[in-house]
C-alpha positions as CSV (number, residue, x, y, z in Angstrom):
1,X,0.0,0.0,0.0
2,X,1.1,3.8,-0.4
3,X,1.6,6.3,1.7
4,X,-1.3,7.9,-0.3
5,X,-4.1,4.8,0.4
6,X,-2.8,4.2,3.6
7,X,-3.7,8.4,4.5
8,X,-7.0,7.6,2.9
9,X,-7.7,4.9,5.2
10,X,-6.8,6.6,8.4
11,X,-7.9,9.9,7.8
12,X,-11.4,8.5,6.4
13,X,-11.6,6.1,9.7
14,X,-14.9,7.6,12.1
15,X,-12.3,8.1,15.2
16,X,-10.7,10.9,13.1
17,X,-13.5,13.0,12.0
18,X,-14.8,12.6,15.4
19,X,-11.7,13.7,17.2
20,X,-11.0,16.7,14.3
21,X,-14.8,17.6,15.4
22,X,-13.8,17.6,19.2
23,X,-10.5,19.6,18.3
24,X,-13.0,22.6,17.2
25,X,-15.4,22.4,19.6
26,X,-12.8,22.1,22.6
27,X,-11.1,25.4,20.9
28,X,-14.0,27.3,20.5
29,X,-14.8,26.2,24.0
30,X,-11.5,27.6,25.2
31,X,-12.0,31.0,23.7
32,X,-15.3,31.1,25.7
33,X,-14.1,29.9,28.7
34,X,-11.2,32.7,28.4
35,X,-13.5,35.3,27.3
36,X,-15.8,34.4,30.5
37,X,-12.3,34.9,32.9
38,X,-10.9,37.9,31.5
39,X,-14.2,39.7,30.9
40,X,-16.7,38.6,33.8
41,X,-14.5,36.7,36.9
42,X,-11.2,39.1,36.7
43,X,-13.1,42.4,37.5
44,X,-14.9,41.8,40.3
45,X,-11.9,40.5,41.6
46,X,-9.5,43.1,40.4
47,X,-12.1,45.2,42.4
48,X,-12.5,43.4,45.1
49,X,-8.6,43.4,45.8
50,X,-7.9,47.2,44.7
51,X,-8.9,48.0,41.3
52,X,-6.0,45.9,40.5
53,X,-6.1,44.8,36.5
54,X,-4.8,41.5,36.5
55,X,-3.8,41.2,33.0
56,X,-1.5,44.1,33.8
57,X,0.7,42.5,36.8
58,X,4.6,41.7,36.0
59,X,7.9,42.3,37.2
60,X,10.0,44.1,34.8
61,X,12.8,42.3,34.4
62,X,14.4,44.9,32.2
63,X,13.3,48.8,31.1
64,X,12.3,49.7,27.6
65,X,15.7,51.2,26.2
66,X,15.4,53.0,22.7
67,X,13.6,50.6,20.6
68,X,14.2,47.6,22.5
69,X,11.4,46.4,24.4
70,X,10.8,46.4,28.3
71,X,11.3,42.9,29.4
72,X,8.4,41.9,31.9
73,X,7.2,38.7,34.5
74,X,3.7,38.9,33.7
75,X,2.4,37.3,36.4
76,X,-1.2,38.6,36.1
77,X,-1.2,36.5,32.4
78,X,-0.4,33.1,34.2
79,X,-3.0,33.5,36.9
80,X,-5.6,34.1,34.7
81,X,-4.5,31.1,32.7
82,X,-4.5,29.3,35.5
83,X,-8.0,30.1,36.1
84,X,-9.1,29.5,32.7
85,X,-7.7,25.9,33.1
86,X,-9.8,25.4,36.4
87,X,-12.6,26.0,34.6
88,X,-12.1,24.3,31.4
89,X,-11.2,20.9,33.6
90,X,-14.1,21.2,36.1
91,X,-16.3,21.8,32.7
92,X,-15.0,18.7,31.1
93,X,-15.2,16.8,34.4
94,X,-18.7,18.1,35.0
95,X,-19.9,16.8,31.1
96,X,-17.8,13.1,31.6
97,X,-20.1,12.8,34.8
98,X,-23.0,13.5,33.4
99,X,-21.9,11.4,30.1
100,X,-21.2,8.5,32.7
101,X,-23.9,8.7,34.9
102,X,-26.3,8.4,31.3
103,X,-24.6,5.7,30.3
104,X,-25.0,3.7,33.3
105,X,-28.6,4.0,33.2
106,X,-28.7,2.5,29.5
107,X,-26.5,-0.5,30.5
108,X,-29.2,-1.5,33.4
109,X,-31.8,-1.6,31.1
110,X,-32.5,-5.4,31.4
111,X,-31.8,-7.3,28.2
112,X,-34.9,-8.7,26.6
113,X,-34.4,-12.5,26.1
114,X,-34.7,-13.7,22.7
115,X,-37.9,-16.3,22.5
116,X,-36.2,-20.2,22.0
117,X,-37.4,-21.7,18.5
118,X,-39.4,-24.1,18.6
119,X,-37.4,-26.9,17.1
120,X,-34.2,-26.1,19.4
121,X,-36.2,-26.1,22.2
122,X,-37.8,-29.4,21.2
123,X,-34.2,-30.7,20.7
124,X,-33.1,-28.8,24.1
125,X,-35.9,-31.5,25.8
126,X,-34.7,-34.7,23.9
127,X,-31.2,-34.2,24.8
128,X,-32.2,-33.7,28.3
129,X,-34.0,-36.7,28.3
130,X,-31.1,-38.4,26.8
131,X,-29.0,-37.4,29.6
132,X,-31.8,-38.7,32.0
133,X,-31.9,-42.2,30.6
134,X,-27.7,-42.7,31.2
């Protein structure tokens, strides 16, 4: 096979489109979940602490000099990263408990029993018989 069929194969397998689907959703999810901490939990709690803007938090490691740059710690960055993964993994937990919890309703769901033919049951009852006889 070539590298060309074998692409085909893989890429048209269900497990990719569903995981390139996931991919989107889980960025799109991301941009809200940022959007949500910067813009709605970071104020009140820049307020709440003194006004403080916590996107705007660093050390400066280095002043600006000419054109060169200032070089900063930005602090304030990570801990709002660090919030937008809090939420993102108690999200995801939250959704897998709920998916699990679903799912282990459907699996007690008692499994009809398929009705016996009548000629294997017939033949169920002469080989029992058989077996009674020796």
């Amino acid at each position: 096979m070539s590298i060309k069929e074998d692409f085909k194969k893989f890429a048209m397998k269900g497990n990719v489109v569903d995981l390139a689907v996931a991919v989107v959703i889980g960025a799109a999810f991301g941009r809200i979940v940022t959007s949500f901490v910067n813009d709605i939990i970071m104020p009140p709690i820049g307020i709440l602490i003194g006004g403080v803007d916590f996107s705007e938090l660093k050390v400066i490691l280095q002043e600006a000099a000419g054109e060169t740059a200032a070089v900063t710690l930005n602090y304030g960055m990570f801990i709002q990263t660090v919030i937008n993964f809090f939420i993102i993994a108690f999200s995801i937990f939250l959704v897998i408990r709920i998916y699990e919890k679903t799912k282990g309703k459907e699996e007690e769901k008692p499994v009809p029993v398929a009705a016996i033919p009548p000629q294997e049951k017939l033949l169920t009852e002469i080989r029992d018989l058989l077996k009674e006889k020796e």
